[in-house]
C-alpha positions as CSV (number, residue, x, y, z in Angstrom):
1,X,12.6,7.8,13.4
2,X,13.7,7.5,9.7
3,X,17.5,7.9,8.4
4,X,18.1,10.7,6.7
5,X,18.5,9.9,2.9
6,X,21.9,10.6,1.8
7,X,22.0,13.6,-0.8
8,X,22.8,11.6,-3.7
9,X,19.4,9.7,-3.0
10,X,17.6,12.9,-2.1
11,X,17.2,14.9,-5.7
12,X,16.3,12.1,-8.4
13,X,13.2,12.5,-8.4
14,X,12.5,14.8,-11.9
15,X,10.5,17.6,-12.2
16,X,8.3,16.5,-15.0
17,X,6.5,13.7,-12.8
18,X,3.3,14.9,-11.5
19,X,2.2,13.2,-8.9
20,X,-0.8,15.9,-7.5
21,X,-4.0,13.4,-8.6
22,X,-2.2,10.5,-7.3
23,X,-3.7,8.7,-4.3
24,X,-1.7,6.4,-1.7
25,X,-2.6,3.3,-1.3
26,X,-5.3,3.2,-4.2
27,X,-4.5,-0.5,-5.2
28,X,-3.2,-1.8,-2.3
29,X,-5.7,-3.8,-0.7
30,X,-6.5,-5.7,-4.0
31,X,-3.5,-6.5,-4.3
32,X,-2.3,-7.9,-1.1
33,X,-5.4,-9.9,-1.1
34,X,-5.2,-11.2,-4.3
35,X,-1.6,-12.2,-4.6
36,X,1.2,-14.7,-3.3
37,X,4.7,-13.4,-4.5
38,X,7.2,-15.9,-4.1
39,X,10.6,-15.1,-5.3
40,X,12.5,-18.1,-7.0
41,X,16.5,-18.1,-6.7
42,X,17.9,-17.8,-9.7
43,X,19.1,-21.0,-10.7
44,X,15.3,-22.3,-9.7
45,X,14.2,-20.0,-12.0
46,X,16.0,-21.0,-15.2
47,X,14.1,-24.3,-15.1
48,X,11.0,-22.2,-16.1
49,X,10.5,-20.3,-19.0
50,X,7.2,-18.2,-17.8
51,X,5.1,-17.9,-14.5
52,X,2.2,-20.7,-15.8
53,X,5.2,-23.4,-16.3
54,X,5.8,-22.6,-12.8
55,X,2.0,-22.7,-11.7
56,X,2.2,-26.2,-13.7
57,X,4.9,-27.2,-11.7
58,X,3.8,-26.5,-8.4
59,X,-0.2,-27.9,-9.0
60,X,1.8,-31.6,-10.0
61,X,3.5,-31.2,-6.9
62,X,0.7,-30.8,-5.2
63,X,-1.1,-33.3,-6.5
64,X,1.5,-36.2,-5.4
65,X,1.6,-34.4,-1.8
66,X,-2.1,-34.5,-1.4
67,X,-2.4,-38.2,-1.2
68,X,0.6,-38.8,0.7
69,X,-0.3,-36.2,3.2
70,X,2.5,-33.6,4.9
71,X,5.1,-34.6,6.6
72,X,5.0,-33.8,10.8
């Protein structure tokens, strides 16, 4: 059973969003097939500037592990 949402949480939602031709779910299961979130701490991410300097990163990484194998 669900909390009940305190009343400050209760009323923000405004009355100019419209959400009767929405649909649940709609991109869900593209999405959770297609992508790997990984959240960085923040003084990780200050080393990189954008997502494909990290992508960079992590593919020379990869390369020197490859060879070497993975640790047991």
């Amino acid at each position: 059973m669900k909390k009940p949402l305190p009343k400050s949480v209760e009323n923000k939602m405004l009355s100019e969003y419209d959400f009767s031709k929405g649909v649940r779910g709609k991109h869900a299961r593209s999405y959770a097939d297609g992508s790997n979130v990984v959240v960085l701490e923040p003084d990780v991410a200050k080393a990189f500037p954008n997502p494909k300097k990290v992508n960079e990163a992590l593919r020379v990484l990869a390369g020197i592990m490859r060879p070497q194998g993975r640790p047991s």
